[in-house]
C-alpha positions in Angstrom: 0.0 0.0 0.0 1.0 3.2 -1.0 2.3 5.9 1.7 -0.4 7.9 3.3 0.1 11.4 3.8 -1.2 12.3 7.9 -3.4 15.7 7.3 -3.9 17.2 3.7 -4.5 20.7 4.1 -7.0 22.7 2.0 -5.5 24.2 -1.5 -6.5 27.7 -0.8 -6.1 29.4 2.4 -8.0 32.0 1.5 -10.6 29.6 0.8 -14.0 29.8 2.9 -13.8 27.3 5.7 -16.9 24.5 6.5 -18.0 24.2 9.3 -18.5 20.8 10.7 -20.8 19.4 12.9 -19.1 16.8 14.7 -21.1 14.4 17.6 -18.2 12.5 19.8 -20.6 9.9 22.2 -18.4 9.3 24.9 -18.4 6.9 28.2 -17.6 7.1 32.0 -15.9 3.2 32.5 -14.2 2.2 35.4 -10.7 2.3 36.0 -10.2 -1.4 34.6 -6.3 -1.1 36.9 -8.3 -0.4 40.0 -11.9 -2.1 39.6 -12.9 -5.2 41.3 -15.5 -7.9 39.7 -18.1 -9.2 42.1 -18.2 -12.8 41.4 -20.8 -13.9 43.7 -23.5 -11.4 42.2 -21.5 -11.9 38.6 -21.4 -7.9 38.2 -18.6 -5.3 37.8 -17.9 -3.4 41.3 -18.4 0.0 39.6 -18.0 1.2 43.1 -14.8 0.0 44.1 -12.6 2.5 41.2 -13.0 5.5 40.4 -14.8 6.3 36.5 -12.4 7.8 33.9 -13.0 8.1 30.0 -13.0 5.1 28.1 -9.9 5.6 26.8 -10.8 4.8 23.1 -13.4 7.7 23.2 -10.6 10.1 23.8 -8.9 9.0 20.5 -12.4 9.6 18.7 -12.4 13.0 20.6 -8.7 13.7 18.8 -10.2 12.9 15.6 -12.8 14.8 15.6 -11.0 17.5 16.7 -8.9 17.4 13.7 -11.4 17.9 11.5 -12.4 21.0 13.3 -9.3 22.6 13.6 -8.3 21.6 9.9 -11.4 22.7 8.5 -13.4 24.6 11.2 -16.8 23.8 12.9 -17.4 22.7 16.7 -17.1 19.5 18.5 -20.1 18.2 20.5 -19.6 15.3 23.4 -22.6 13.5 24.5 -22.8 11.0 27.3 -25.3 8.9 29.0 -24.9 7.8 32.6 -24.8 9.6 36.2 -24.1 12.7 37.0 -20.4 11.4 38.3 -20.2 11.1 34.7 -20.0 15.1 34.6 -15.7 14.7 35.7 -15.7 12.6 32.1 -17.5 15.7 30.4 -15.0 18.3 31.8 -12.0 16.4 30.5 -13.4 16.1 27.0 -14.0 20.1 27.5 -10.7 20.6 28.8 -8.8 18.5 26.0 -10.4 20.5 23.6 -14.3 19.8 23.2 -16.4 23.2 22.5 -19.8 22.0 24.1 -20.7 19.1 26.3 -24.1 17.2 27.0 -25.0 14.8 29.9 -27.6 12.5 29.0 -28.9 11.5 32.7 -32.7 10.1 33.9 -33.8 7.1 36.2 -35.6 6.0 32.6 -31.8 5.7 31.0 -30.9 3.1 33.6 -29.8 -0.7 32.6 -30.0 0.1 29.1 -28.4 -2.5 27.0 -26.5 -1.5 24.2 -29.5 -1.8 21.9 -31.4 0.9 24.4 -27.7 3.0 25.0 -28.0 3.8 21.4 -31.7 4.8 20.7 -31.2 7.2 23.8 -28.4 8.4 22.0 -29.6 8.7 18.5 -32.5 10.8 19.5 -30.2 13.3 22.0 -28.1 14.1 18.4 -31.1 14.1 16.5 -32.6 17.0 19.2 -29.2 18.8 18.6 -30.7 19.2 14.9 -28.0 18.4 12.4 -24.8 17.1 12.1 -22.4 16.1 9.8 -20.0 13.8 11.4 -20.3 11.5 14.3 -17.1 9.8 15.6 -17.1 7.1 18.2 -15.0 4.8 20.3 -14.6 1.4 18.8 -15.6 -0.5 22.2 -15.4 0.2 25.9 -13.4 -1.3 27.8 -16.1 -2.5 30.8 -18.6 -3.6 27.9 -16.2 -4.8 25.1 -18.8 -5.3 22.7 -18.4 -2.7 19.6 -22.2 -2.8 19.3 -22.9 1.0 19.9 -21.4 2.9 17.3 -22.9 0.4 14.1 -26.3 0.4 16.3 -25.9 4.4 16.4 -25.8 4.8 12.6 -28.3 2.2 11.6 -31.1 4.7 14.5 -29.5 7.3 12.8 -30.4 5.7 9.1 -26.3 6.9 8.1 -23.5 4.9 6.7 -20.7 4.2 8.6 -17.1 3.4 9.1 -15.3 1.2 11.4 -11.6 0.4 12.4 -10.7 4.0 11.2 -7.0 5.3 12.6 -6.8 8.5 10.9 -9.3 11.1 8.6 -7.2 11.4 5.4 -9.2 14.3 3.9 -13.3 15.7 4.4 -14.4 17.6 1.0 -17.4 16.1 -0.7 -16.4 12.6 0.0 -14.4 11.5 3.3 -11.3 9.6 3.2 -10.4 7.7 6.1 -7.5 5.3 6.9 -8.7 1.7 8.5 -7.3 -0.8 9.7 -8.3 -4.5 8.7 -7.1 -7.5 10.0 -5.1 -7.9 6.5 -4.1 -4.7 6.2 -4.5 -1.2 5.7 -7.2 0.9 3.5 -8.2 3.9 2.3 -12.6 4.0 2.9 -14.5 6.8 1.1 -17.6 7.7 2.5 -20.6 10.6 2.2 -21.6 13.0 4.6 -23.1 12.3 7.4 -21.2 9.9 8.5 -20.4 8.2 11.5 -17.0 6.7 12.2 -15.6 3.7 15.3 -12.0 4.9 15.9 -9.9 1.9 17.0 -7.1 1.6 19.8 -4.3 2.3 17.1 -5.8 6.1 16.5 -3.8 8.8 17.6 -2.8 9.6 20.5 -5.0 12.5 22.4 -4.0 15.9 23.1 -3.1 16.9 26.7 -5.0 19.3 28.6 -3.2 22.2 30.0 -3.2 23.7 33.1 -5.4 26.8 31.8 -7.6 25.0 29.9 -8.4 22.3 33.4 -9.5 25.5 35.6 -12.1 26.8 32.1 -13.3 23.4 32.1 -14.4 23.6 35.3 -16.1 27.1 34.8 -17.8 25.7 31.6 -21.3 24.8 31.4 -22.6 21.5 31.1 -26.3 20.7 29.5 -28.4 18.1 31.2 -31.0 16.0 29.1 -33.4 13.9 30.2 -36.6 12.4 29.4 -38.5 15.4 29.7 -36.0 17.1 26.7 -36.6 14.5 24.3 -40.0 13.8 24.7 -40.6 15.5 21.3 -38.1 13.0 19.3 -38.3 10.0 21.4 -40.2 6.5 22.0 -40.1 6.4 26.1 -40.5 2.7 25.8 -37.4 2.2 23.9 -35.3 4.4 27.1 -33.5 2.0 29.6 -34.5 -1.5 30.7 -37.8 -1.5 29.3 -36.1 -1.0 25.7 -33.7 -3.2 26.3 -34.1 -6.8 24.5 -31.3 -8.3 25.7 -30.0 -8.6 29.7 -26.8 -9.4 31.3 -27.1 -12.5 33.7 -23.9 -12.5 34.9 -20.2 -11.8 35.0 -17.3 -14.7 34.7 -14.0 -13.7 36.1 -11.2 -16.0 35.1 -9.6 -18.0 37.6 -5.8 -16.4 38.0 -3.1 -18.7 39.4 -0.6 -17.5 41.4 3.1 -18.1 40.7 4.9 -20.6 41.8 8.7 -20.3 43.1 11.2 -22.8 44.2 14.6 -22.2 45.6 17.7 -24.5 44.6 19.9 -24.9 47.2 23.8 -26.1 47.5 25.9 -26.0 45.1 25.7 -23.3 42.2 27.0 -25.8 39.6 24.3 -28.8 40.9 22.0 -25.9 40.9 22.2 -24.4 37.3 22.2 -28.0 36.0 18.9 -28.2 38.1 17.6 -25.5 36.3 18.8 -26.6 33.2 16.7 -29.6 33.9 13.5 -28.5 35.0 13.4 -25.7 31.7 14.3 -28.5 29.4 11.1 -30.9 31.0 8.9 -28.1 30.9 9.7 -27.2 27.1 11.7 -24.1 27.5 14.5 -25.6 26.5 
């Protein structure tokens, strides 16, 4: 495959810039370092770390604001959980984000990923137009990579997945993905939605400056009472979720074993020798 050039900047600087509309869903996970699985009730201990990110949402975030700083428009984050899930919002804001919305209602909660994307769909459709909607590929506490693809097909847009970089946005976007046999160039209409993968780039840091705005910044709150105009209540939450989660399997994880040879080092390191050669390391 031929070399791929990282940004392409327009011809003509003098040239009128587009705006873009650009929707980055993100997710409050759990610190997947610090969290502890409850295997008696078969659930994730949400409680026991604290929430960050979802990591892969803040290379969609970088993306997106590519775009908008190559070619101007505004970057829109959208999340749906509790309101701990404002901390998320504020670092989006602070990395760079222009506006942020916090989906949060008691008729949001247990939503599968089915129910997680309608409540979605219908918050972006509210915001009333977009051209460009960039998610995470997966999360890391649900792992399933069902959201963004559910997302479009609510939305009734094509879309993307395994994208690591936007090549070019004109008429037709150009993105670069990543396939399991290789990389490609995928061009696609506007709107659009696009699932960034873990081999995106790398997100921006916030600064300093930019922390202490974030913090002054305002956040919107949606709930069911804000969408009632564009929205099926039956599809919010549990009740629209057709599929539930029965329970959670943690792996069993073995301690290592040590031994210590005693005596003599040479009777020792042919021992070793041994026991590496019987175990087929040797």
């Amino acid at each position: 495959m031929g070399r791929c050039m990282r940004q392409v900047r327009p011809k003509n600087r003098e040239e009128k810039r587009t705006m873009y509309r650009i929707i980055v869903p993100v997710k409050q996970v759990p610190d997947m370092e610090r969290v502890r699985f409850d295997t008696v009730a078969g659930r994730v201990d949400r409680s026991s770390a604290p929430g960050v990110v979802n990591p892969v949402d803040l290379q969609a975030l970088e993306v997106a604001m590519r775009v908008r700083d190559q070619y101007g428009g505004e970057v829109t984050v959208i999340s749906m959980g509790p309101q701990q899930a404002i901390s998320s919002l504020r670092e989006c804001l602070a990395r760079g984000a222009d506006r942020a919305i916090l989906l949060a209602d008691r008729a949001f909660a247990g939503a599968d990923t089915c129910a997680t994307s309608y409540t979605l769909s219908v918050a972006i459709k509210k915001l009333g137009g977009y051209d460009l909607v960039v998610c995470g590929e997966k999360t890391v506490d649900g792992d399933t990579g069902q959201v963004g693809p559910e997302l479009a097909e609510w939305l009734g847009i094509p879309h993307v997945t395994y994208v690591r970089e936007i090549l070019t946005v004109d008429k037709q976007l150009k993105a670069l993905v990543d396939m399991s046999d290789g990389l490609y160039v995928a061009e696609a209409s506007l709107p659009l939605l696009l699932t960034v993968t873990r081999k995106g780039p790398r997100p921006r840091y916030a600064t300093p400056l930019q922390i202490y705005r974030a913090l002054a910044s305002r956040i919107e709150h949606w709930g069911t009472e804000e969408l009632k105009d564009v929205a099926d209540p039956e599809r919010f939450g549990l009740r629209g979720s057709p599929t539930r989660l029965t329970r959670v399997v943690v792996p069993p994880i073995e301690g290592r074993k040590g031994e210590r040879l005693e005596g003599n080092p040479d009777e020792a390191v042919t021992t070793l020798l041994q026991r590496l050669e019987s175990g087929g390391v040797l």
